[in-house]
C-alpha positions as a Markdown table, in Angstrom:
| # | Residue | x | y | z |
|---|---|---|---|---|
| 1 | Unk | 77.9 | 55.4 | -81.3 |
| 2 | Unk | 80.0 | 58.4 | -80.4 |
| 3 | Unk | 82.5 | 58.9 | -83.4 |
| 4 | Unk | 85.8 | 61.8 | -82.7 |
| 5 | Unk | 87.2 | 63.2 | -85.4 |
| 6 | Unk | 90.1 | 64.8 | -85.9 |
| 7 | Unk | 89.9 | 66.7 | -82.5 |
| 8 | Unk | 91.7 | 69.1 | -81.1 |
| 9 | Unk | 91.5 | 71.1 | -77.9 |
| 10 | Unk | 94.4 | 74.2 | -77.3 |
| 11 | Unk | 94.5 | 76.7 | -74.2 |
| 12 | Unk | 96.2 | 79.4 | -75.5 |
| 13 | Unk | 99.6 | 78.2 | -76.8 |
| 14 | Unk | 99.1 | 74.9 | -74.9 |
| 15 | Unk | 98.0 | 72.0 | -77.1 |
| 16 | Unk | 96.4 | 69.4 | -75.2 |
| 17 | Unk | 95.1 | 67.3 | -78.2 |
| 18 | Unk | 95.7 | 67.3 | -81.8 |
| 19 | Unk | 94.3 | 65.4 | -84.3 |
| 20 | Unk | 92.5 | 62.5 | -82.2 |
| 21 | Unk | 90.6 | 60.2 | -84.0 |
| 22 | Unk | 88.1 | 57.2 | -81.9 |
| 23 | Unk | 85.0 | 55.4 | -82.6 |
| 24 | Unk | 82.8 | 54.6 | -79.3 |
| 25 | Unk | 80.6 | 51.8 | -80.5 |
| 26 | Unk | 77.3 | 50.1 | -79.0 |
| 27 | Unk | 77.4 | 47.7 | -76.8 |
| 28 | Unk | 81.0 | 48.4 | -74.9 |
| 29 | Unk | 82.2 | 49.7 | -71.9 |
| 30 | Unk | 85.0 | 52.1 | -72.1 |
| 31 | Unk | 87.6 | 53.6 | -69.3 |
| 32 | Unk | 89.3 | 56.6 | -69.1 |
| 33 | Unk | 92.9 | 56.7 | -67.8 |
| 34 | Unk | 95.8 | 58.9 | -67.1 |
| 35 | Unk | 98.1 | 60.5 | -64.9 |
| 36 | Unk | 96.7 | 63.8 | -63.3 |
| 37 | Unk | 96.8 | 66.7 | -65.8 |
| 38 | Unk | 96.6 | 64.6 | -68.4 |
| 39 | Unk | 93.2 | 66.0 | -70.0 |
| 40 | Unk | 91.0 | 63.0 | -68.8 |
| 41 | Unk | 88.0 | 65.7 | -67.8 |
| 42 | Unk | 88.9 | 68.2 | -70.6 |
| 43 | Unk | 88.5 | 65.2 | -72.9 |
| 44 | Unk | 84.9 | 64.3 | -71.6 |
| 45 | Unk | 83.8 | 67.8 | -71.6 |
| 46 | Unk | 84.8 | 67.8 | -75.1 |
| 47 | Unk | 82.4 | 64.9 | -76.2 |
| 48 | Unk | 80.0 | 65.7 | -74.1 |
| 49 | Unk | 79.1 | 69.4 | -75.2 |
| 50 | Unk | 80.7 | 71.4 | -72.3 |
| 51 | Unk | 83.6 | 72.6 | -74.0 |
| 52 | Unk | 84.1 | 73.1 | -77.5 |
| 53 | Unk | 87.0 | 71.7 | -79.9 |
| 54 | Unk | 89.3 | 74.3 | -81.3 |
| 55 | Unk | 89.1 | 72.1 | -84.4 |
| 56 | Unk | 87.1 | 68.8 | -85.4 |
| 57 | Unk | 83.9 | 67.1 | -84.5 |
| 58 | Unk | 82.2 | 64.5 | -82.1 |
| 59 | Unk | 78.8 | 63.0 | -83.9 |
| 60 | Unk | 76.5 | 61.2 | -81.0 |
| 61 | Unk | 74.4 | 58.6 | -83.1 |
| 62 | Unk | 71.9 | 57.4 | -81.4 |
| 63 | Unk | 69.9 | 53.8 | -81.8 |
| 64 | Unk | 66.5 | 53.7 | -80.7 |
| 65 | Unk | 65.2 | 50.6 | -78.9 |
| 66 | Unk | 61.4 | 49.9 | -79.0 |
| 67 | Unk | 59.3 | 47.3 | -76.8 |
């Protein structure tokens, strides 16, 4: 489960996100969508370790599977 909190990404002056909040849960499939410039990228980066928040969290939980 990957679990967003209260993220926020700024450039600058530019905000791009404020306060988002989403739960990625086990089991789904999930799409990202949005015009170009929207943040799409920036948003991945930002869960995935690349780029860092200027102010919340993203907690990976992983679930280990045995044989």
């Amino acid at each position: 489960m990957i679990t967003v909190s209260n993220l926020a990404i700024q450039f600058g002056k530019r905000v791009l996100y404020n306060d988002v909040n989403m739960k990625f849960t086990n089991g789904n499939i999930y799409g990202v969508i949005g015009a170009n410039g929207a943040g799409k990228s920036t948003f991945l980066k930002a869960i995935s370790g690349e780029l860092e928040p200027t102010k919340g969290s993203v907690t990976v939980s992983y679930t280990h599977l045995r044989a």
